[in-house]
TORKOL-64816 format. One record per residue (C-alpha): residue in one letter; x, z, y. Coordinates in steps of 0.02 Angstrom, whole numbers. Last residue first. Layout:
N
<A,<X,Z,Y>>
...
This chain:
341
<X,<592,-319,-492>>
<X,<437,-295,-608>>
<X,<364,-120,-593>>
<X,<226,-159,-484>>
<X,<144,-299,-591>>
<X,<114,-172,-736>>
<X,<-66,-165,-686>>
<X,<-60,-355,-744>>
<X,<-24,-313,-927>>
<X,<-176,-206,-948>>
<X,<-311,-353,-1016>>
<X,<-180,-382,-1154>>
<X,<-206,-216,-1211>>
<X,<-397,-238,-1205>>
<X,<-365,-404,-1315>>
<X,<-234,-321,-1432>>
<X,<-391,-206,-1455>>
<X,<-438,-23,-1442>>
<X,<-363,2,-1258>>
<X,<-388,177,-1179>>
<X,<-237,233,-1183>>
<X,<-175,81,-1141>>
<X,<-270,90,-968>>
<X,<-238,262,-939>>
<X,<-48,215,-959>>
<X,<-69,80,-831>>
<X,<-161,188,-708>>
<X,<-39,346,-714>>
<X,<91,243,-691>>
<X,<30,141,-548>>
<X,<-51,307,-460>>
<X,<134,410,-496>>
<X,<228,259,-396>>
<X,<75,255,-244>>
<X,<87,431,-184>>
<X,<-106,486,-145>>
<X,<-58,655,-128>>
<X,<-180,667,-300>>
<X,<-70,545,-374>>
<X,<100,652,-353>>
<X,<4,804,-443>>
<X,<-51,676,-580>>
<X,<127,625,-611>>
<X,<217,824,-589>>
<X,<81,880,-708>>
<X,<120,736,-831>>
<X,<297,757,-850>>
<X,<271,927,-862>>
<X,<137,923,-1015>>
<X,<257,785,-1080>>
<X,<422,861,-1077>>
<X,<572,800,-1151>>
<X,<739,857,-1092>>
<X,<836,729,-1015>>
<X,<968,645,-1081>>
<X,<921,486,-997>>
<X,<747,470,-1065>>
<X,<646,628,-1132>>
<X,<472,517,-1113>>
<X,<375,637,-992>>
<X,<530,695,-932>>
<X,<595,505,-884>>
<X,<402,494,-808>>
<X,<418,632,-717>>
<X,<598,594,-629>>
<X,<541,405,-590>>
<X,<375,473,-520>>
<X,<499,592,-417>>
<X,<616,452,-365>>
<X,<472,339,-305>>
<X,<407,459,-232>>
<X,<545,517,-85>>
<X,<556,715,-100>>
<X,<707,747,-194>>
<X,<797,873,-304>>
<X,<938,826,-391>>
<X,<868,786,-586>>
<X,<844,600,-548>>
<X,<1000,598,-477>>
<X,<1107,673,-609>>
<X,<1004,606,-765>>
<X,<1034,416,-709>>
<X,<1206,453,-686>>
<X,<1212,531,-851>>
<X,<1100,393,-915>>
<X,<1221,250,-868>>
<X,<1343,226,-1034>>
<X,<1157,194,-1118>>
<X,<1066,286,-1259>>
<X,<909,210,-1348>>
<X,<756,273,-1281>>
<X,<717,121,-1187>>
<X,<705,76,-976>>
<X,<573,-41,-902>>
<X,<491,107,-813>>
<X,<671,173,-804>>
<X,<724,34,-680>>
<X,<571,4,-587>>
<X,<591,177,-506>>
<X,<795,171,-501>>
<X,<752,-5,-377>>
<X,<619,84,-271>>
<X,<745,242,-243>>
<X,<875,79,-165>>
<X,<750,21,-62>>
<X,<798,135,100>>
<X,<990,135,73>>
<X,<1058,328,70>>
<X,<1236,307,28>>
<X,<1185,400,-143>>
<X,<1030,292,-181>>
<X,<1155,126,-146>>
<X,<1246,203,-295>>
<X,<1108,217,-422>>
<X,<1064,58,-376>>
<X,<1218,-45,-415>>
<X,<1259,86,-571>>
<X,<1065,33,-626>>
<X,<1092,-150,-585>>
<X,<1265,-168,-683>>
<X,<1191,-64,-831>>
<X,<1035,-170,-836>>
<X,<1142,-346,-834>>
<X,<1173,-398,-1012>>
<X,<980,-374,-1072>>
<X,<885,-445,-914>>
<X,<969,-586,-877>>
<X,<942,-708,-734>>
<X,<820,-580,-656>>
<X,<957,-467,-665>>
<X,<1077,-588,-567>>
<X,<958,-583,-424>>
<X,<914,-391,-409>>
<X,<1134,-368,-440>>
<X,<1146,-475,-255>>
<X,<1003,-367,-185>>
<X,<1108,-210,-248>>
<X,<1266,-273,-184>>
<X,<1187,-317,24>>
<X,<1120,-168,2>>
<X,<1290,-51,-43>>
<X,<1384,-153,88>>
<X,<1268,-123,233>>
<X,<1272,62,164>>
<X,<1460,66,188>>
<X,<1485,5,346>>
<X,<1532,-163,356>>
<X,<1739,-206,339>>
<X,<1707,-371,262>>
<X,<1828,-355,123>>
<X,<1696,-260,19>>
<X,<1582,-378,4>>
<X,<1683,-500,-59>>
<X,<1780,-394,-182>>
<X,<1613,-332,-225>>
<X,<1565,-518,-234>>
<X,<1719,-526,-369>>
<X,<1633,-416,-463>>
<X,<1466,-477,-489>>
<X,<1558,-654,-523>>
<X,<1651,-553,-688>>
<X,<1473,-465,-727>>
<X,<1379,-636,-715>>
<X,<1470,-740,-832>>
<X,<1406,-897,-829>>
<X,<1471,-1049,-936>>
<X,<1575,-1144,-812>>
<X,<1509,-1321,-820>>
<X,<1544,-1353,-625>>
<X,<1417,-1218,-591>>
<X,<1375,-1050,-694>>
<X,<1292,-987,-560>>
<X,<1369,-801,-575>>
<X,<1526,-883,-613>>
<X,<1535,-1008,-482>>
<X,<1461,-912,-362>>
<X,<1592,-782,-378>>
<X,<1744,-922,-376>>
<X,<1679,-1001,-211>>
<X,<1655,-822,-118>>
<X,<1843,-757,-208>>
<X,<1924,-918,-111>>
<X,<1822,-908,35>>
<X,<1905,-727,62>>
<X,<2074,-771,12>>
<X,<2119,-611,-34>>
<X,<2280,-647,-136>>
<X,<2237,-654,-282>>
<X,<2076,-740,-232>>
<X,<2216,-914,-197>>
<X,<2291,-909,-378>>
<X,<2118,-873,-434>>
<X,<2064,-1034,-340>>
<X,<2200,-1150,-391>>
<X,<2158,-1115,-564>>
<X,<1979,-1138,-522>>
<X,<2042,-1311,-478>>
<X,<2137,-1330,-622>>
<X,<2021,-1301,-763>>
<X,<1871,-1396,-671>>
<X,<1980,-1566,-647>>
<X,<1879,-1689,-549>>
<X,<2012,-1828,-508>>
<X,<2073,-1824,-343>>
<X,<2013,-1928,-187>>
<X,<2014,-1808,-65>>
<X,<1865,-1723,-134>>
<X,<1827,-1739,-322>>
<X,<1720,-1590,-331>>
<X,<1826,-1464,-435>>
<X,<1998,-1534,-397>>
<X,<1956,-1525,-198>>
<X,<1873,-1349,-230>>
<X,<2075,-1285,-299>>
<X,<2156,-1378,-157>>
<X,<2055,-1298,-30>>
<X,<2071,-1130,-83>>
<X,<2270,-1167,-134>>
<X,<2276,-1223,38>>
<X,<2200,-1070,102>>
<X,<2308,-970,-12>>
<X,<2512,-1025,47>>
<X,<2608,-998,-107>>
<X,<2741,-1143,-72>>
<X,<2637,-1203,-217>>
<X,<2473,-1237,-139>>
<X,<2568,-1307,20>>
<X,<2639,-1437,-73>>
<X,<2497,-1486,-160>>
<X,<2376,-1490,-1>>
<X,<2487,-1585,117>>
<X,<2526,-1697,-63>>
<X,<2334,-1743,-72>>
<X,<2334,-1793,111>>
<X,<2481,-1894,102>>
<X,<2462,-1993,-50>>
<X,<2622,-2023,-155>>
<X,<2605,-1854,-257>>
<X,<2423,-1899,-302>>
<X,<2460,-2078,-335>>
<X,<2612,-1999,-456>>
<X,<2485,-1891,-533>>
<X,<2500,-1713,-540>>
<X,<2570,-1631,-678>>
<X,<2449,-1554,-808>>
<X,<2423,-1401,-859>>
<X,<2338,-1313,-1026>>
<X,<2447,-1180,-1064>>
<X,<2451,-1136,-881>>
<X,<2258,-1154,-856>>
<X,<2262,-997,-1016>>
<X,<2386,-904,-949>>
<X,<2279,-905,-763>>
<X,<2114,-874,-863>>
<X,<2198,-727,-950>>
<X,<2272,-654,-806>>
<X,<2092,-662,-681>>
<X,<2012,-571,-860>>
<X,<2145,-419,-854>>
<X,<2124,-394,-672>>
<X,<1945,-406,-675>>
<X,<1938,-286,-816>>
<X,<2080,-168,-726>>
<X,<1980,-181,-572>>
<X,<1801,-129,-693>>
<X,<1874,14,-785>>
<X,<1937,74,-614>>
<X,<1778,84,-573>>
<X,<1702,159,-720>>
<X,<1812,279,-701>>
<X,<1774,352,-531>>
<X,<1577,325,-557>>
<X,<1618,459,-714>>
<X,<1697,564,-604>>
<X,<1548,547,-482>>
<X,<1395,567,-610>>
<X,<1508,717,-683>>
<X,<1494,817,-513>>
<X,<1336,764,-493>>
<X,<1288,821,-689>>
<X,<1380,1001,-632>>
<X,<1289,1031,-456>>
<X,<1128,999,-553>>
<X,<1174,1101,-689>>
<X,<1219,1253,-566>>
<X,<1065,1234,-460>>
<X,<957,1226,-621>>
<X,<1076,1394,-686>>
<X,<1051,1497,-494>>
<X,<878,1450,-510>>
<X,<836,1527,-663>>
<X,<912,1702,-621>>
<X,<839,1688,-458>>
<X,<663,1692,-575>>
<X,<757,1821,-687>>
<X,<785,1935,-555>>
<X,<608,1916,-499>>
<X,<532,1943,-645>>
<X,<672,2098,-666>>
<X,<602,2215,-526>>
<X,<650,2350,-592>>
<X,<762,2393,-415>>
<X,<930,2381,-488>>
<X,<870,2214,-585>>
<X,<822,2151,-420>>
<X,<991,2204,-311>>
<X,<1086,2116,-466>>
<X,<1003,1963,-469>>
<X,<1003,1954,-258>>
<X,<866,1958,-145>>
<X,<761,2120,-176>>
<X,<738,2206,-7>>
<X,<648,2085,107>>
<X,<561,1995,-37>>
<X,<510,2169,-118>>
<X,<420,2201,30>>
<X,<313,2061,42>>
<X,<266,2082,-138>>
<X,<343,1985,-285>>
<X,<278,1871,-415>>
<X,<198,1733,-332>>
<X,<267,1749,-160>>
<X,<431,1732,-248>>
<X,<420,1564,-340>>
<X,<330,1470,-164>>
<X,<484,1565,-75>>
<X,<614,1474,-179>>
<X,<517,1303,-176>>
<X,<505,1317,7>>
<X,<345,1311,101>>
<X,<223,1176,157>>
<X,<219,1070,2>>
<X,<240,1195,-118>>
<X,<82,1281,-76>>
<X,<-16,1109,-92>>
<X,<81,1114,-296>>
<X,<20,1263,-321>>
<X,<-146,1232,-270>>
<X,<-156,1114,-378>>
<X,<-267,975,-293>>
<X,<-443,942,-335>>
């Protein structure tokens, strides 16, 4: 049977649901301010507005830290980028060789040389992937070409910054991966396109799906700061993505659980994001307080609505629950099928 708190606070307001059980009619026409309730003696009330005023106040507070610390975690990243594009530029310089004479002497090879150092970026683009594949009749030379290619990214080179990110996040032409440095040049990407803004923040979350599934460990943070992100510009699978997230997510703290602890406290009505918010209190992840008996309420109320996220959790951890042998734990692995990404 449903709560039939929980059916009342479906159809009407939280802030009325609160009142109607502790005030009269009357007393919610003429007792709507702290001040105006403790006048009147009617201090359950006060201290229920009392209550909401401070969860309204957090909530404003961890969104308004969520976004400052977005703010430097961006500029973090550029000055990374920056930093790492330098070193791998000091470090091809070290390491440079001339260009052969039969280079120099052939014309199509010198068209491209030339015009790669008069400065010019699409023919330090094509320059740099003719070194790297042997095009043109040059000899393969990896540390050059993406040489060439950072030289040409620098300066927006759009094909330039699409060859280098796949490269990295790839790991082709013997380039050891390094999936944060790609991610981050396909924001570049991304974001030189000019799409709207929600285009941009799903087309970066799918990208971050795929490079998590490469690695797990190294690229949570990326995926979670992806997602959490997309939630805020309102993409569809983004609340999905923060589900699956902290169902896979550990005690231990992370530098993206108070952005995880901002949205998942802001109110919401989309499931995945509450079944995400109940099971972080049922566990106390992400800063936030712990709360089983809570945790579990908000779950089970979510399942009897028939809401799909709080049915999957509330099956699988039945299911453990229950288990008495490795074997009957082994048996509940597949009900965990819905929170792989």
């Amino acid at each position: 049977m449903k709560n039939p708190i929980y059916v009342l606070r479906k159809i009407v307001p939280p802030f009325l649901v609160s009142a109607a059980l502790t005030t009269t009619p009357s007393a919610l026409a003429d007792c709507l301010s702290e001040a105006d309730c403790s006048r009147k003696g009617d201090f359950t009330r006060a201290n229920k507005l009392s209550q909401e005023r401070a969860n309204k106040d957090e909530q404003s507070a961890n969104l308004a830290a969520g976004i400052a610390s977005l703010k430097v975690a961006q500029d973090a990243e550029i000055a990374a980028g920056d930093a790492r594009m330098k070193a791998f530029d000091d470090e091809a310089r070290r390491n440079f060789r001339p260009f052969s004479e039969a280079d120099l002497a052939d014309s199509r090879r010198n068209i491209l040389i030339a015009g790669a150092n008069d400065g010019r970026a699409l023919r330090q683009t094509q320059l740099g992937m003719a070194l790297l594949e042997g095009y043109e009749g040059f000899q393969v030379d990896v540390a050059k070409g993406i040489y060439w290619l950072h030289k040409a990214a620098a300066q927006g080179q759009v094909d330039a910054v699409k060859n280098l990110a796949e490269t990295y996040i790839k790991g082709e032409y013997g380039i050891k991966p390094d999936y944060i440095y790609g991610f981050q040049l396909y924001k570049t990407l991304v974001r030189s396109r000019g799409m709207p803004g929600v285009e941009q923040a799903a087309l970066l979350m799918d990208q971050a799906i795929d490079i998590f599934k490469r690695d797990e460990e190294i690229f949570y943070s990326q995926l979670a700061e992806t997602a959490l992100e997309a939630n805020a510009l309102g993409v569809p699978a983004a609340p999905q993505v923060i589900y699956k997230l902290t169902m896979v997510s550990s005690s231990s703290p992370t530098p993206i659980d108070s952005k995880f602890k901002a949205t998942l406290e802001t109110p919401s009505n989309n499931p995945y994001l509450i079944a995400a918010s109940a099971y972080a209190i049922t566990n106390g992840y992400f800063g936030i307080a712990k709360d089983k008996q809570r945790g579990k309420e908000m779950l089970q109320a979510e399942a009897d609505a028939g809401h799909q996220p709080s049915i999957d959790i509330l099956k699988i951890r039945g299911c453990f629950a229950a288990a008495k042998t490795p074997e009957d734990k082994n048996a509940c692995e597949p009900l965990a099928s819905p929170f792989y990404l």
